[in-house]
N, C-alpha and C positions, 0 to 999 in steps of 0.2 A: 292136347299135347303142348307142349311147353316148348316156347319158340327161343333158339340159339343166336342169340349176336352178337356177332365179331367186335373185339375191340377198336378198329377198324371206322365201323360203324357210327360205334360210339365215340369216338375223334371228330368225324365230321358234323354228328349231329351237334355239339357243343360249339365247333368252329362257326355252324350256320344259327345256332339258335341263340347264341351272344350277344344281348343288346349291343348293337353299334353305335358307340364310342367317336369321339374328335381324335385322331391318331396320325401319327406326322410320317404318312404315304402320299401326301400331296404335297404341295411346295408351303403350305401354311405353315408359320410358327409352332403351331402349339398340334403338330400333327407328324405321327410315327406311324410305323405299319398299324395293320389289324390284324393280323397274322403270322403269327412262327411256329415255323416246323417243331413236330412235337421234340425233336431234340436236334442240339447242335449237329451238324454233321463230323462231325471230329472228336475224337474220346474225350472221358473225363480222367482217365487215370495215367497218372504220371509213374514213371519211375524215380524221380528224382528224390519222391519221400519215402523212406526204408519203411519196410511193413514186413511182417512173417506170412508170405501167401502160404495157406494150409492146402495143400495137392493132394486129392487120391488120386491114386495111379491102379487103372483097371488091370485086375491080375489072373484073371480069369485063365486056367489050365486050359481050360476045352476050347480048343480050338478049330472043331466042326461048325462047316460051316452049319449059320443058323437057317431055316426052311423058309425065310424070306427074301433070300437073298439068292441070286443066279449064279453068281459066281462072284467069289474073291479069294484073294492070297492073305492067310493071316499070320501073326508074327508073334514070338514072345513078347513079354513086357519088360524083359531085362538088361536090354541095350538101353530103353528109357528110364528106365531105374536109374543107372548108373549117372548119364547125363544131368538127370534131376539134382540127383545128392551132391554131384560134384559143384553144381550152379545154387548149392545153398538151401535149398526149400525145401521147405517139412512136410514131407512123404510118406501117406499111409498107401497102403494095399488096400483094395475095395474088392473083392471077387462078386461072383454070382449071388452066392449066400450073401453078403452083403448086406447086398440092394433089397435084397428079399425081405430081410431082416430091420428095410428101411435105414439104413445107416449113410446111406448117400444123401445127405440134407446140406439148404444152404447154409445152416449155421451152424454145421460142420467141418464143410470146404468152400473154399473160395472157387476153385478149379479141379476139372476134371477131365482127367487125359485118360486117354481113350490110344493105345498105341496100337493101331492095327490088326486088333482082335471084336467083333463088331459084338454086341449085348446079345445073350442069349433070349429066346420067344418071349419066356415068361417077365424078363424084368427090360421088355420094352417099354412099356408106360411107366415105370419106377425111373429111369433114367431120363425121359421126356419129363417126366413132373418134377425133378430137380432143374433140369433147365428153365421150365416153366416158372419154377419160384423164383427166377432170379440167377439160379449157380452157372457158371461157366462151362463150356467143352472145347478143350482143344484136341481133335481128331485126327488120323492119321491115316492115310493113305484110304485102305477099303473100308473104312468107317463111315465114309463117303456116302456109303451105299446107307447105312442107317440113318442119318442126315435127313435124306429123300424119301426112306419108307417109314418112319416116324410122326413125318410132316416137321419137323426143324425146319427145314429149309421154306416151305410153304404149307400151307392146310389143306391147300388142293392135295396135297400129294400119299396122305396119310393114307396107308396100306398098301403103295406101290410103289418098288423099288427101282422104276422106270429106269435100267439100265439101257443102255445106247439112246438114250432119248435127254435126261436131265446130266446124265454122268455115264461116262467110260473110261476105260483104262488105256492111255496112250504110252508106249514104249520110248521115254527122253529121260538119259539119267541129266541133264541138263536143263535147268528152268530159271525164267529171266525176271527181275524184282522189275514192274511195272509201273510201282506208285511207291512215293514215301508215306510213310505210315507209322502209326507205334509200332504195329508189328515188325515193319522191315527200317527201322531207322538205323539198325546196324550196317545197313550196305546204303549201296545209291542205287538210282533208276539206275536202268540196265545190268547190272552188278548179273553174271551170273552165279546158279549154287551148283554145286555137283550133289544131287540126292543120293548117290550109292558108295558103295564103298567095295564094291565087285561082288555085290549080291545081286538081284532084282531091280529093273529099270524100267519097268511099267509099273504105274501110275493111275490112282482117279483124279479125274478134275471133272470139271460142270462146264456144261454147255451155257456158256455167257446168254446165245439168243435166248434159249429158253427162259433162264432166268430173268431176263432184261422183261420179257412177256408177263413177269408176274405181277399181281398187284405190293405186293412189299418189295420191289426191285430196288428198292429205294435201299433195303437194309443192306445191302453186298457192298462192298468196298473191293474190288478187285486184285490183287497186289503181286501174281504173280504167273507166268502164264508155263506149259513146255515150249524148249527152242524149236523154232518155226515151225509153232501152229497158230489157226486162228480162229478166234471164238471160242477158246477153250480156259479155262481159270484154274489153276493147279495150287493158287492161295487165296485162299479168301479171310477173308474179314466179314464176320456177321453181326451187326449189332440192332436189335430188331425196334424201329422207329413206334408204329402204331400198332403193335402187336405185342405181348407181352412173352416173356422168354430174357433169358440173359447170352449173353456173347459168345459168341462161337467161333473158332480158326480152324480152318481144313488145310494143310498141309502134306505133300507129298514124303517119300524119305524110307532109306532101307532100315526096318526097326530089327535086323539081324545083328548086321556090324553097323553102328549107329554113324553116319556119313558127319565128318567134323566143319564143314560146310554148314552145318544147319545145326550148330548150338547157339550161336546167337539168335536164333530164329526162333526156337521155341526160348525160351531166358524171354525174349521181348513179348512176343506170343503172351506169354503166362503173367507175366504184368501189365499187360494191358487186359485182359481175359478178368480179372482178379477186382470183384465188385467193392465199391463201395460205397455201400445204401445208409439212405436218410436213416434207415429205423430195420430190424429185423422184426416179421410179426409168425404167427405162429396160429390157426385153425387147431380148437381142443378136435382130436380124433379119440380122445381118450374114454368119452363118455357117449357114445353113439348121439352124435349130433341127427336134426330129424333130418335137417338138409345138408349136403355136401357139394364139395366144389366139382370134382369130375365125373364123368360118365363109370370110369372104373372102382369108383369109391363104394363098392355098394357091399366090402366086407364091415366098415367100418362106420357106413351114415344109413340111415334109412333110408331118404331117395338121392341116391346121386345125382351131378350134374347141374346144381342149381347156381352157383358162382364162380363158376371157370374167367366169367366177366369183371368181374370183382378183382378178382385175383390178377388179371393181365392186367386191368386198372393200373393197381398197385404197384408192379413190379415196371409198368410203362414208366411210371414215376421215380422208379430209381429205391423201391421197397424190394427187401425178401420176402416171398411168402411161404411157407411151409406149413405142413400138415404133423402134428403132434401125435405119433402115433402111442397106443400102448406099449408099456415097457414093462418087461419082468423085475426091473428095479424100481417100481412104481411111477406110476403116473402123472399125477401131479402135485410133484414134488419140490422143494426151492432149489433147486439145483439144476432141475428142467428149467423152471418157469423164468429164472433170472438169465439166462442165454437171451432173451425175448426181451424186445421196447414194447411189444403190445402183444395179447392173449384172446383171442376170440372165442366166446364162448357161443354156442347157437343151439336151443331146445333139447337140453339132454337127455338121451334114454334111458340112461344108467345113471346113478346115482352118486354125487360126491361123500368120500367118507370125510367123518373130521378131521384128521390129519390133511386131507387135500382141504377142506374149507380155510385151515388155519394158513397152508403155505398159501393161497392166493392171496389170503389180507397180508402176511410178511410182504409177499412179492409185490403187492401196491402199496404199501406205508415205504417201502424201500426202492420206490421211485417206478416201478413195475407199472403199467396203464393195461386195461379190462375194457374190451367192446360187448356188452351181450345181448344180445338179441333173441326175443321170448317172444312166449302169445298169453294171451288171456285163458282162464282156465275153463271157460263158458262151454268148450267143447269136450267133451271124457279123454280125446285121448292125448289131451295137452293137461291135463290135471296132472298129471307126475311130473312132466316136466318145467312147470309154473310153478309147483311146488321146491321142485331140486333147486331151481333158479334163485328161489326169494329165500332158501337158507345160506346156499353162495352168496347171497348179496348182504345177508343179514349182517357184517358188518359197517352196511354203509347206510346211507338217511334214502336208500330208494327201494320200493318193493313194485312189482308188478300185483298191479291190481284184481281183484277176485271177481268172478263170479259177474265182468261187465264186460260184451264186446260191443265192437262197431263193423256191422255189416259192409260189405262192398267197397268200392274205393272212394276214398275221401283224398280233400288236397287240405294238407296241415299246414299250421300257420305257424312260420320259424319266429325264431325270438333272436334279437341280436345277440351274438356271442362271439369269440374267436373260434367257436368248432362249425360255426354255420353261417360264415359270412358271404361268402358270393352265392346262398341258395335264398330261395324266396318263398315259394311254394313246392312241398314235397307230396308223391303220393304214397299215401299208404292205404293197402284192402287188409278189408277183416282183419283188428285189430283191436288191442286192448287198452287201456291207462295205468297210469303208472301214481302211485301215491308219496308224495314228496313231502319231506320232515327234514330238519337242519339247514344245512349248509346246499344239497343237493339244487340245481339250477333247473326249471323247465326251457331246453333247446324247442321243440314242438310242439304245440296244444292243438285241440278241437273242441271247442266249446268249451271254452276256458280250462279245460283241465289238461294236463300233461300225458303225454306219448313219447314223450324221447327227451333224454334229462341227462344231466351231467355234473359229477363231485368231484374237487381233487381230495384226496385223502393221503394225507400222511405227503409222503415226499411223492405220489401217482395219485392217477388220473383214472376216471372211468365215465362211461356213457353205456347208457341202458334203455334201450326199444324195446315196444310193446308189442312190435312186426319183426319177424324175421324175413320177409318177401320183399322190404322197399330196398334191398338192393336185388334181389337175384335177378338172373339172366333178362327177368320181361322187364320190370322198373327200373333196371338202371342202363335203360336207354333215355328216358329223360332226363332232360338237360341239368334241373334240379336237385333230384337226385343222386345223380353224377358226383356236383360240385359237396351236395351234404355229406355223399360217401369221403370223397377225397378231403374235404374240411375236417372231419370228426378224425381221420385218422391222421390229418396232421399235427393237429392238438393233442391227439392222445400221446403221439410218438414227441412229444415236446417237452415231458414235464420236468424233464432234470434242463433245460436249455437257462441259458447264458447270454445267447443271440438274436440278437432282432433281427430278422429280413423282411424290408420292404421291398415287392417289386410290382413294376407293372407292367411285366412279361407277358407276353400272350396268354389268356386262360384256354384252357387248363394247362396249359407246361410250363408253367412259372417252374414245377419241379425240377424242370431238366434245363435250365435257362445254365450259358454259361458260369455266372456268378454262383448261383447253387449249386452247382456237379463239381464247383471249384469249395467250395465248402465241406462236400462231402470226404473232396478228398483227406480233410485231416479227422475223420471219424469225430465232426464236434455236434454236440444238440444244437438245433436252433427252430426259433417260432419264425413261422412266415406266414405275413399278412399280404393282404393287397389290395386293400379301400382306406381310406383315411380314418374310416369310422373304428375299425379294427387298430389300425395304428398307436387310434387317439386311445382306444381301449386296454392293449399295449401297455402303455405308458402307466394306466390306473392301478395294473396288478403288480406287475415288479418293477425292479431296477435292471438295466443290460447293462452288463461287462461292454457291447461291442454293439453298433447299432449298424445297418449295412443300408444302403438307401438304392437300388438297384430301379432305373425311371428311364430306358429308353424307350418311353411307348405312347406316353402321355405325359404333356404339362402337370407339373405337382399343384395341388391347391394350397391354400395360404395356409391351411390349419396341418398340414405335413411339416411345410416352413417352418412354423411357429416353435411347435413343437420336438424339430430337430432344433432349433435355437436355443430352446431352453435345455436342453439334454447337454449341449456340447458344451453351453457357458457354465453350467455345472461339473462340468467336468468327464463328459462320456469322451468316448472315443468313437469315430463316425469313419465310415467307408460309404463314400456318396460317388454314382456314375450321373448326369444329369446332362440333357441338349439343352435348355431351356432357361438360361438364369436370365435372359433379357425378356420372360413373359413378367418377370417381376423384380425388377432390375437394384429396385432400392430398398427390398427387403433385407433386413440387419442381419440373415442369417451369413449374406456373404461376408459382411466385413468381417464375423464374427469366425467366420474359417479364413480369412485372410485377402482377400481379395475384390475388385470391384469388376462390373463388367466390363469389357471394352470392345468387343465386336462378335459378328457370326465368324463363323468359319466359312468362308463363300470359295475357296478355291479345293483343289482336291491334291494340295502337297501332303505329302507321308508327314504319320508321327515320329519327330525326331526326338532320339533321347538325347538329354542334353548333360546328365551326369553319367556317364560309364559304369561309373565305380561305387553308385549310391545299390544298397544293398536289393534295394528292389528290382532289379535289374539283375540279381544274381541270387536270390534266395526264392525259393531252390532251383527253378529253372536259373540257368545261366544264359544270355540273351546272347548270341553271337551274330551280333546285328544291333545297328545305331539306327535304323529307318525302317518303319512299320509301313504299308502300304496298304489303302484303305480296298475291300472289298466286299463289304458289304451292303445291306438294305434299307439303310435310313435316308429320309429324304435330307433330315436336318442330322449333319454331323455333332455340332455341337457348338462348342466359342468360346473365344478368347478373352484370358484373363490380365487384370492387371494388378501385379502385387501389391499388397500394402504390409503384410505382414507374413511373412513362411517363405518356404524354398521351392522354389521353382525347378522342377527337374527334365522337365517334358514340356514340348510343347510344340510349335505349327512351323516353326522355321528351324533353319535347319544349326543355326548356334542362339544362344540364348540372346534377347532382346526383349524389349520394354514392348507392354500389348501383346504379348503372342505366347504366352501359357497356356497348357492342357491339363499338367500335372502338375499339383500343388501340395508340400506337406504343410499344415498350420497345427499352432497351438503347442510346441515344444513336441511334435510327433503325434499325438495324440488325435488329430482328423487328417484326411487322405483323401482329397477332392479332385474328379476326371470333368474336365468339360470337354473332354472329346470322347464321345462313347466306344468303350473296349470292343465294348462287342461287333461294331460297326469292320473289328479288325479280325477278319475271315480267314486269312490267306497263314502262311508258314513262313513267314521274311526270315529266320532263323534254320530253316532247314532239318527242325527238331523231331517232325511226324507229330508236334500238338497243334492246334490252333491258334493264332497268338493273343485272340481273346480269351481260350482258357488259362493261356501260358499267364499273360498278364494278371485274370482274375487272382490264379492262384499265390503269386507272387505277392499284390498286393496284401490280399487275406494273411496271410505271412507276417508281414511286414505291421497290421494290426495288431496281429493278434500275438506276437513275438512278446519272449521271455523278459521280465522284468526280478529284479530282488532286491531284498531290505537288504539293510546293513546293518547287523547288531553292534550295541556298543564293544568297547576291547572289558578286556576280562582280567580279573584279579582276583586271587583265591588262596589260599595257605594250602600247602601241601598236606594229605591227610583230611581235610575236608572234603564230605560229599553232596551230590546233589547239583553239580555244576556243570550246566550243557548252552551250547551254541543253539538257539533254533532261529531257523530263517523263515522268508514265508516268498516262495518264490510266486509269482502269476505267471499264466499262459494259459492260451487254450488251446495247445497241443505238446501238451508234456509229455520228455521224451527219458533223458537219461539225471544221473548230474554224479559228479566225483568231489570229491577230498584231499586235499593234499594235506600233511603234518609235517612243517620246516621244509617242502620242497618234498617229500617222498609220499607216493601215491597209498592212502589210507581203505578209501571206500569208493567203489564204484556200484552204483545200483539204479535199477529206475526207478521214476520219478513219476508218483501217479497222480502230480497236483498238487499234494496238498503239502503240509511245512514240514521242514527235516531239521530232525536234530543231531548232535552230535555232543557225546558225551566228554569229557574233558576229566571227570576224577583221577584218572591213571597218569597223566601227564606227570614227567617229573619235575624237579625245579628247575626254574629255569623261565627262559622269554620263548615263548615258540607264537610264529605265524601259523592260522590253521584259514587254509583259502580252499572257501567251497565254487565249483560252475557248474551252470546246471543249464541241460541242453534241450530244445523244443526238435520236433521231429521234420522241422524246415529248416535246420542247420544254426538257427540264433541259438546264442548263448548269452548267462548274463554270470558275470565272476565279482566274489563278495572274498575282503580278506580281514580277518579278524583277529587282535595282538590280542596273546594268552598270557599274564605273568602269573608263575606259582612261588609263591615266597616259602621259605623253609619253615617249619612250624617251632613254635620257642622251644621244644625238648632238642632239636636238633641242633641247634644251638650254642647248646654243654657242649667244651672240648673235650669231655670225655664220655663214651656209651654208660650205660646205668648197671652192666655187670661189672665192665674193667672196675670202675668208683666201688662195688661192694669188696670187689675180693682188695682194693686198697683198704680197705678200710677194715677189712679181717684183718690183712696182715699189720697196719696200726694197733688193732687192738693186741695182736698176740705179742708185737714188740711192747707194747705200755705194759699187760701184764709180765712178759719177762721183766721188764726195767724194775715192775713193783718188787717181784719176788727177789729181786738180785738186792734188792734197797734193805729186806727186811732179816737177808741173811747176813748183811755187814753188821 
């Protein structure tokens, strides 16, 4: 029998299996924790950057109740309808058929609301395995109830509705905001809501004690209670720490006459709810995989249940995961497969046609990344599918080897890579090799030959095992394996990036580290390393747009230094958090970002900002607040700077002074240096419901990565000639929109996907015109280009007279000469 472990599980074994590190939890310099929680306690998602959240709204007719549920009152969807559309968001209808149909995916909808009508029998686990990949639920009132018999709420709980124990319905059209939050930033604590509108005024909420008793209590945010009662939660906030699932809001509320009290409530709700992940990945269900992720998979896999672990992994990480079901519009096809940053393929039972072989090589020459995981064909009833595998693969330099296995479990020997850096030794049982030509890398060997390997091809990425076992549910409890799974998929989901991140965040949640969930928020690629080794590696393969240095955990070694030094006097651009510039005080990197050291930080005064007005401080959070107040876990805050070169905007005292910088811009904007670690800033000094280390993260990331554009020359051209266009070439790495003006009147309005726009100029007439393009990043910067157009007349235009008026003078000339003749020859 094949043993089940909790994601849970696999958090602590990792936490306790960690070689220990020098880390500044002591009073020592060169020491930070050894420990953070797998994610911040405070969201990553702002509303300050406009996004289109895509909303299914449950629309479900049948409104009987479902046979697992004791009792609830259920409600149309069309009081939520309305609400939705009038607050903006693109709203489909999802019914029963639906979900059955599998049309509930996360890389479909961002969010899914659920208004007081609870999931029918059949598409209980359809609606958990959306959540489980990732997607959101915002719930309402007796939804409550599904929450709890689903197991959402906990795993204990899966198959029982434990009404008057977890959840009941208390009778208060009145309930009071407990906590600021994203959800409730539109009100204050205490603020009450009126939930009704003279309809129904009972209510579910959850029994707080029960909850507070669970082992993920941790995930609940509290935010809202009935007027005077206690221990009871009528708003919650679910965002699930070591367990894998996406965000969840339960809310109270009459979904007849929709109560006008609670439209800020879901608007906030639904933007904080509204994921957004490193990478969207994608399980082929398309070809009867042998192994599958859940216990209920067994229409679609041969044995269900084998990576449920994998999958919470991933999604813990801030990944979507979903399952690719069969489609009567075909399978797999570029149209599927490009939705997806990565494709998992795992032993297939059925067979790819050509048409699917050909769209998988488009999908990875066109930036697309391939996981596949095979076996050896040594066994009859892995021959088909070793076989199907190595013609799928057949466009690339890897084949899974014939006709050779390796009995029992072995521990394989990694090779340095950026897809397997923090693992050492992996297990893998009963297993094949892999036969490597080209370009193709050996990741894993066993006596010297290859088991796990990896190509970039074309503008993607792929890696290929010779086990499909060394992740499932028993082997990725080792610590190794773990780190291998989690490495291969960050690399894979990397191969269009732009961005370097270094950090040395707690392993394994460098994913969910403030600075990273503040990255995610502008939907941009990025590689993230976190050894020197990899760094240095880094550095060997491309160029970065944008290098990020993320180091409150541990003293940087010299060859980090070095090599940010040479990046930035070239001319990179750097985003560096650091405690630590006095472990190596006369290293050239500092002069080279502007600054020398001058002290610890030894007292515990707030970070004051010391320019108001500089955009960092307003792009896109707006700061309404001059003093940050420290609240967090570092022993060593960080230290004071002293200028030599850049602008000082932040720093330890409370107006600007000599010695006493935090924030530093150097190099004409171009690097962005903290000696006081963001993240050490816990608390909400702004009153915004974000953290004000994510606030700041995001801000700054911003403020890097903010919109820049050429200036083409002015322009000169005769009227009547073609072929004459403006083209710019704007940068950024979060392009948003950009406009046109012609002499002041608005021409073109379009988004902006990056890359250069032109504009065409032949029609213009004679004449001087300005033609001023601005083009906007989805953090609110803009950059405005104005360009002089003269069009000279062309030399026909010229003639004072058109070329017909000129003929018929020149008829009438001739008919006067011949009269004149004839009049001459009759005298």
């Amino acid at each position: 029998m094949k043993r089940i472990v909790s994601l849970f599980a696999i958090t602590i074994l990792v936490c306790t299996m960690v070689a220990p590190m020098v880390s500044n939890q002591s009073i020592s310099k060169n020491k930070q924790i050894t420990e953070i929680s797998a994610r911040p306690d405070n969201p990553f998602i702002s509303s300050q950057i406009e996004r289109d959240v895509r909303v299914a709204l449950y629309s479900e007719l049948n409104s009987t109740k479902p046979s697992y549920i004791s009792i609830a009152d259920q409600a149309n969807y069309s009081a939520m309808y309305t609400v939705l559309q009038n607050l903006g968001f693109s709203i489909t209808l999802v019914d029963n058929d639906d979900i059955l149909n599998h049309e509930l995916q996360p890389s479909a909808y961002d969010v899914f609301v659920i208004p007081d009508v609870l999931p029918r029998e059949n598409t209980v686990n359809l609606v958990k395995e959306y959540w489980l990949g990732g997607g959101s639920i915002l719930s309402v009132d007796s939804v409550i109830g599904y929450l709890v018999y689903s197991g959402i709420i906990s795993d204990t709980y899966v198959g029982d509705e434990l009404y008057d124990d977890v959840w009941t319905y208390i009778s208060q059209p009145l309930h009071v905001i407990d906590e600021l939050h994203p959800v409730t930033q539109s009100y204050a604590v205490n603020d009450q809501i009126n939930t009704t509108s003279g309809g129904g005024i009972s209510w579910g909420a959850f029994n707080t004690t029960v909850l507070n008793a669970l082992l993920n209590h941790a995930d609940f945010t509290y935010l809202g209670s009935p007027l005077s009662t206690v221990d009871w939660v009528s708003i919650l906030a679910m965002d699930p720490l070591n367990r894998g699932g996406g965000r969840v809001v339960q809310i109270p509320g009459d979904m007849e006459i929709f109560p006008g009290d609670m439209t800020e409530l879901v608007e906030d709700s639904i933007n904080w709810l509204c994921p957004r992940p490193k990478a969207r990945i994608a399980f082929d269900y398309t070809h009867q995989p042998r192994l599958g992720i859940d216990d209920w998979d067994d229409e679609f896999t041969t044995f269900p249940g084998f990576y449920e672990p994998l999958r919470d992994t991933l999604v813990a990480l801030d990944y979507t995961v979903e399952k690719l079901y069969p489609s009567s519009s075909g399978n797999l096809t570029l149209n599927r497969l490009e939705v997806f940053d990565l494709i998992i393929e795992i032993c297939p039972d059925l067979n790819y046609t050509a048409s699917e072989r050909t769209a998988v090589e488009d999908y990875v020459n066109d930036g697309g990344s391939l996981w596949v995981l095979g076996e050896s064909n040594i066994f009859s009833s892995f021959i088909i599918p070793h076989d199907q595998l190595n013609q799928l693969l057949s466009f690339t330099d890897i084949q899974i080897a014939s006709d050779i296995d390796v009995s029992g479990t072995h521990q394989v020997n990694i090779t340095p890579h950026l897809a397997t850096e923090n693992a050492v030794t992996v297990e893998f049982a009963t297993f094949g090799y892999l036969n490597l030509t080209g370009t193709a890398e050996p990741l894993a060997t066993l006596n010297g030959s290859a088991v796990y390997a990896a190509q970039e091809i074309g503008n993607g990425r792929i890696i290929v095992g010779a086990d499909m076992n060394w992740v499932d549910d028993v082997r990725l409890t080792t610590v190794n394996n773990i780190h291998l799974a989690i490495e291969s998929v960050g690399w894979l989901t990397a191969a269009d990036a732009n961005i370097l991140v270094f950090t040395n965040y707690a392993v394994p949640n460098y994913y969910t580290s403030y600075c990273v969930r503040a990255i995610n928020e502008f939907g941009v690629s990025f590689e993230l390393v976190t050894t020197s080794g990899a760094y240095n590696l880094s550095f060997q393969q491309q160029d970065w747009d944008l290098v990020i240095v993320e180091a409150p955990n541990f003293s940087l070694p010299e060859s980090i230094l070095n090599l940010t030094n040479d990046y930035v006097i070239n001319g990179g651009h750097l985003l560096m958090s650091y405690y630590n510039v006095d472990s190596a005080p006369e290293h050239p990197l500092w002069e080279t970002l502007g600054f020398a050291y001058a002290n610890d930080i030894l007292s515990s005064d707030p970070l004051y900002i010391w320019d108001e007005s500089h955009p960092i401080f307003n792009k896109p959070f707006e700061f309404e607040t001059t003093t940050f107040d420290e609240l967090g876990f570092f022993a060593d805050k960080g230290d004071l700077l002293h200028v030599i070169d850049g602008v000082a905007i932040a720093g330890h005292s409370a107006s600007q002074q000599e010695n006493e910088t935090t924030l530093l811009i150097g190099n004409n904007g171009r690097t962005l240096y903290n000696s006081y670690l963001q993240d050490y800033l816990q608390g909400d000094a702004d009153d915004s419901g974000y953290t004000d280390a994510y606030e700041i993260w995001v801000n700054q990331l911003a403020y890097l990565m903010r919109i820049h554009i050429d200036s083409p020359s002015d322009v000169e051209f005769t009227s009547g000639e073609t072929g004459n266009s403006l083209i710019w070439n704007p940068t950024g790495n979060s392009p948003g929109t950009y406009s046109i003006t012609l002499n002041g009147s608005s021409t073109v309005d379009e988004i902006w996907n990056g890359g250069q726009v032109e504009f065409n100029l032949d029609s213009l007439e004679v004449g001087t015109h300005i033609v001023e393009i601005t083009v906007f990043d989805i953090a609110g910067y803009e950059a405005t280009d104005s360009v002089i157009v003269v069009v000279n007349p062309s030399p026909t235009s010229e003639f004072p007279i058109d070329l017909n008026t000129l003929l018929i003078i020149i008829a009438i000339l001739g008919v006067v000469i011949i009269i004149a003749i004839i009049a001459k020859k009759r005298k």
